[in-house]
N, C-alpha and C positions, 0 to 999 in steps of 0.2 A: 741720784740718777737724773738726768736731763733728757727733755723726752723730745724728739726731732719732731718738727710741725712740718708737714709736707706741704709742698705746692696746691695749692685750689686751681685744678684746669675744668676746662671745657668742652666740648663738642664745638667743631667752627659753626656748627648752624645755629648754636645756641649764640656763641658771639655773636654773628651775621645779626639774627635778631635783637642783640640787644644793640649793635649798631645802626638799626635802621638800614639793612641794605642784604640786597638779592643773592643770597649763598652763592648759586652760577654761576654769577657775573663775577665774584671775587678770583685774585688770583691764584694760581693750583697751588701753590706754596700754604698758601691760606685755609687751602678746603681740606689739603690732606694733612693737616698737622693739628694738635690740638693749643689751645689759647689758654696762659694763665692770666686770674685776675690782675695780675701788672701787667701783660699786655695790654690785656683788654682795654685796661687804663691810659694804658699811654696809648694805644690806639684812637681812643675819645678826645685825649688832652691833646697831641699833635698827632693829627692823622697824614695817613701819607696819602702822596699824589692820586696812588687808588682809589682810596677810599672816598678823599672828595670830589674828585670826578664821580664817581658811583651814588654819590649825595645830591651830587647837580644836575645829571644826566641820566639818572640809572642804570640800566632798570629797576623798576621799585616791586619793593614786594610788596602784598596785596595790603597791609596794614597802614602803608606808606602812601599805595591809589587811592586807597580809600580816605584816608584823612586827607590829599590833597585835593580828592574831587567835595571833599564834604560828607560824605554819604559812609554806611555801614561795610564791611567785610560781606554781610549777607546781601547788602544791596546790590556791591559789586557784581556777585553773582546769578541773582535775578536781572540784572543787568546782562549778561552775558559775559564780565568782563573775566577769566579766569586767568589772562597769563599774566606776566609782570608786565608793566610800561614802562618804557621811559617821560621825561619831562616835555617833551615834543609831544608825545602820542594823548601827555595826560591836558597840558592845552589845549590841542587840538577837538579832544572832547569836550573843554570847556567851552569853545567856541562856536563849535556843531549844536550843543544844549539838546542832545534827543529825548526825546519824552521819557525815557526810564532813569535819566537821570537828574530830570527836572524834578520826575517823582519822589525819586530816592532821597532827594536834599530836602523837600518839604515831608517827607515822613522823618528824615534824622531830626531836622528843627521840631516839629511836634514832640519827638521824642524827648531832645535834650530840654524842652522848654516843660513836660512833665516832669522831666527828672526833677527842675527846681522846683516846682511848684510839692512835689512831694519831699524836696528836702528840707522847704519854709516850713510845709507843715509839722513835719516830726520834731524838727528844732523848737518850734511852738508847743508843744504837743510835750518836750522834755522842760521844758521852760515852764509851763505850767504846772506838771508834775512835779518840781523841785520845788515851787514858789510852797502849792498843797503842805510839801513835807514841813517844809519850815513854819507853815501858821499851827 
């Protein structure tokens, strides 16, 4: 007996996010249907006109503002920042530079520059430990 392997779909918002791009903004064909992983695939591999337009222009969801401003999801929001932008609105902040967002890029650099420094050490730290085992 042979046993049928069904389709792996999706929720569109779950594709959307793994497209990098603002459930809304996609087209209603897109939001009311569900997505199988060879979509989704061939949506990545050639995307269509929608898509990258929505790549170039948005608007972005907040994971996408945030990694183009530099700064965290939390920071956005201490920011003020909660709706999507687009690629005009998110320059435009780049070049305004208001203080919570000067803020926010020198608290993620802090951050990310602990992160290495804590993962030099643990790599040290298992490097040592193995060296231990083997004397």
């Amino acid at each position: 007996m042979t046993q049928h392997q069904s389709t792996q779909t999706m929720k569109p918002a779950t594709a959307a996010k793994k497209l990098g791009v603002y459930l809304e903004a996609t087209p209603a064909e897109f939001r009311e249907g569900v997505v199988s992983r060879a979509q989704l695939t061939e949506l990545q591999a050639d995307p269509p006109q929608w898509l990258q337009d929505l790549r170039a222009h948005g608007p972005h969801p907040r994971p996408v503002v945030a990694a183009k401003l530099g700064v965290s999801i939390a920071g956005l929001a201490r920011g003020g920042v909660t709706e999507p932008l687009t690629t005009e609105q998110i320059e435009a902040l780049k070049q305004e530079q208001p203080e919570w967002l000067a803020k926010e890029r020198a608290t993620q650099a802090e951050v990310r520059t602990e992160t290495v420094r804590i993962k030099k050490k643990r790599a040290e730290e298992a490097e040592k430990a193995e060296r231990d085992t083997r004397d």
